[in-house]
LOLUMKE-405726 format. One record per residue: x, y, z of N, C-alpha, C, CB in turn; residue in one letter; residue number from 0. Coordinates in steps of 0.2 Angstrom, whole numbers. Each point is the difference from the previous one (the first is absolute). Glycine has a CB too. Example, Ala and Ser with C-alpha at 12.3 -4.5 7.8 and 13.67 -1.06 7.14 Angstrom:
2
FIMAR npx npy npz capx capy capz cpx cpy cpz cbpx cbpy cbpz type seq
FIMAR 66 -28 39 -4 6 0 4 6 0 -9 -6 6 a 0 .
FIMAR 7 11 -10 4 6 1 -4 5 3 6 -3 -10 s 1 .
//
This chain:
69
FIMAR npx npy npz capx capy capz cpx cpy cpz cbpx cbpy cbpz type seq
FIMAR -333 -161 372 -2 0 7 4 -5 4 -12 3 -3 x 0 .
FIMAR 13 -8 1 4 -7 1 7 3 2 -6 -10 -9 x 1 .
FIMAR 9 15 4 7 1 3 3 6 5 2 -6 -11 x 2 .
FIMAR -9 11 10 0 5 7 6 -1 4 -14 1 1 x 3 .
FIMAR 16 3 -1 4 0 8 -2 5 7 10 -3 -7 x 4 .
FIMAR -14 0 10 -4 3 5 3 1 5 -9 -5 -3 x 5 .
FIMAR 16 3 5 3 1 7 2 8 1 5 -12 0 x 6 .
FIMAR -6 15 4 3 5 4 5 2 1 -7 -2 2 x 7 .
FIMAR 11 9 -6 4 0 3 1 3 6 1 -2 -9 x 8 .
FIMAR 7 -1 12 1 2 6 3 9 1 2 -14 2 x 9 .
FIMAR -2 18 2 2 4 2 6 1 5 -10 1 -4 x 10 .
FIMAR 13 6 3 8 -3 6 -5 1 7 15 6 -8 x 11 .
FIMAR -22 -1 7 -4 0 8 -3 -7 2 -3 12 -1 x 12 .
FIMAR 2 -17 -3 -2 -6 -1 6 -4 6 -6 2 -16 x 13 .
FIMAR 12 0 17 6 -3 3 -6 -5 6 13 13 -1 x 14 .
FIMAR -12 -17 3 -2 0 10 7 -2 2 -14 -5 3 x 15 .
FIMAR 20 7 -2 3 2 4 -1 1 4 3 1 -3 x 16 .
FIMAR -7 6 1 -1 3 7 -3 -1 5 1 6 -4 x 17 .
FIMAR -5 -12 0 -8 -1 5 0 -4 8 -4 -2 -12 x 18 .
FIMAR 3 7 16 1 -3 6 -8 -4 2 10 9 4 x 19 .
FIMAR -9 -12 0 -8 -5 1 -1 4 8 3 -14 -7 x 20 .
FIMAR -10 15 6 -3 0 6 1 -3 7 -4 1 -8 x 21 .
FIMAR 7 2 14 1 -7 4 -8 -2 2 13 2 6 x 22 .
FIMAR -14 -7 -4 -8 -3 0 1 3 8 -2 -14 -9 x 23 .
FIMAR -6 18 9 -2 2 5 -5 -4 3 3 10 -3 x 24 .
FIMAR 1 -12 10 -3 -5 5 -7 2 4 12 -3 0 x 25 .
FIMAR -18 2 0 -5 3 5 1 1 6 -5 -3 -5 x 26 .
FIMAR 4 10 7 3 1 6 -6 -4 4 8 11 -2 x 27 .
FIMAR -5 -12 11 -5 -2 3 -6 5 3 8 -9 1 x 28 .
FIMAR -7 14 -2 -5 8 0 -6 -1 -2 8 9 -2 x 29 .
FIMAR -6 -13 -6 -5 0 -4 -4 -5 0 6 6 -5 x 30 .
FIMAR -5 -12 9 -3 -5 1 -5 1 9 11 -7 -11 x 31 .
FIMAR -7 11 13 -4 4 6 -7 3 -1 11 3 2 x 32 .
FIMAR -11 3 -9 -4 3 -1 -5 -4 -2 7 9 -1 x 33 .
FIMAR -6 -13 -3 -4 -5 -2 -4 -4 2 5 0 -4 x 34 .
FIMAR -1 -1 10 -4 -1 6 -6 1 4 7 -1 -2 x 35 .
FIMAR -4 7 2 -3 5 4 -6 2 -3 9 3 5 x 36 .
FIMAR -10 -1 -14 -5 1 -1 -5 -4 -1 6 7 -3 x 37 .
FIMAR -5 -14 4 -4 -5 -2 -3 -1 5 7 -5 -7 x 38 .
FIMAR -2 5 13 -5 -1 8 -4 6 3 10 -10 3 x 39 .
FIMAR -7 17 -8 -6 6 3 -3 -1 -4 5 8 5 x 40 .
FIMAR -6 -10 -13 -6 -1 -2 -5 -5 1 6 5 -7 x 41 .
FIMAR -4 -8 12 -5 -6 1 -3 1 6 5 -7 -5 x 42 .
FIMAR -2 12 12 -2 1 5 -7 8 -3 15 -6 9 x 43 .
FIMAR -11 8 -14 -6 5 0 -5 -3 -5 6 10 2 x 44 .
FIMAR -6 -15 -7 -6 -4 -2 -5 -4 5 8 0 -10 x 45 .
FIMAR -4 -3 15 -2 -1 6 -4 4 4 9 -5 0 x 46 .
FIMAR -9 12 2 -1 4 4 -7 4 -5 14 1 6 x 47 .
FIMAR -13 -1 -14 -4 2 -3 -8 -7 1 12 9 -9 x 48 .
FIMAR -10 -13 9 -4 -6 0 -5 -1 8 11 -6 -8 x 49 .
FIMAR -8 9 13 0 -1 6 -8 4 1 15 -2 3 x 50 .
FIMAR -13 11 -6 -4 5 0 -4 -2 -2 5 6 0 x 51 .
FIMAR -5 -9 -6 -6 -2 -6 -6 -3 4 10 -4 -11 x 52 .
FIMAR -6 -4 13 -4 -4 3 -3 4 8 6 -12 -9 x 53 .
FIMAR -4 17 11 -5 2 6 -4 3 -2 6 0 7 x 54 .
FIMAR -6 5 -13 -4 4 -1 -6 -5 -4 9 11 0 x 55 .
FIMAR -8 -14 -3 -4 -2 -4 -3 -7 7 8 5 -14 x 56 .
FIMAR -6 -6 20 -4 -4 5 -4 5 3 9 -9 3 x 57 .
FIMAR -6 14 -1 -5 7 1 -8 0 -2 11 6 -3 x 58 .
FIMAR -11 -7 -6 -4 1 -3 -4 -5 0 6 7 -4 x 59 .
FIMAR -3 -12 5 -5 -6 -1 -5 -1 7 9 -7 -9 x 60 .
FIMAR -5 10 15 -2 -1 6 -5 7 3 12 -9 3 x 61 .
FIMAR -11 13 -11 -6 8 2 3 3 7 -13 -6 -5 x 62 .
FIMAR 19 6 8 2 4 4 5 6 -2 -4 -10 7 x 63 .
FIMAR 4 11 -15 2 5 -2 -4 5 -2 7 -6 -2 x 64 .
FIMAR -6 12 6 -5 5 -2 3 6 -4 -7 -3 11 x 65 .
FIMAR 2 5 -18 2 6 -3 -3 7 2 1 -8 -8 x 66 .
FIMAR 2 11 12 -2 5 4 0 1 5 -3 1 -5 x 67 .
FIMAR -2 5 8 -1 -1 6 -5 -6 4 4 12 -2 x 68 .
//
């Protein structure tokens, strides 16, 4: 076990020559837009969901909501 030779051999597809690199893709600014935008419509509708809530539920505490006619 002590004199294993555990290294790998290389292949001629093994080369990187070829290897080109990625160019690093920069964030566009669209994407920091949308980000935006979803953040501050999720808040205006968590807002709006909040707003309902608390009338309906002042409704009820003040018995001027009626179920029916």
């Amino acid at each position: 076990m002590k004199n294993d030779d555990l290294r790998a051999d290389r292949d001629d597809r093994d080369d990187l020559d070829d290897f080109i690199p990625r160019t690093s893709a920069k964030r566009s600014n669209n994407l920091v837009m949308q980000v935006a935008a979803g953040v501050f419509l999720g808040g205006l509708a968590l807002w709006l969901v909040q707003l309902g809530a608390t009338a309906l539920y002042a409704k009820l505490m003040l018995g001027t909501f009626t179920f029916g006619g």
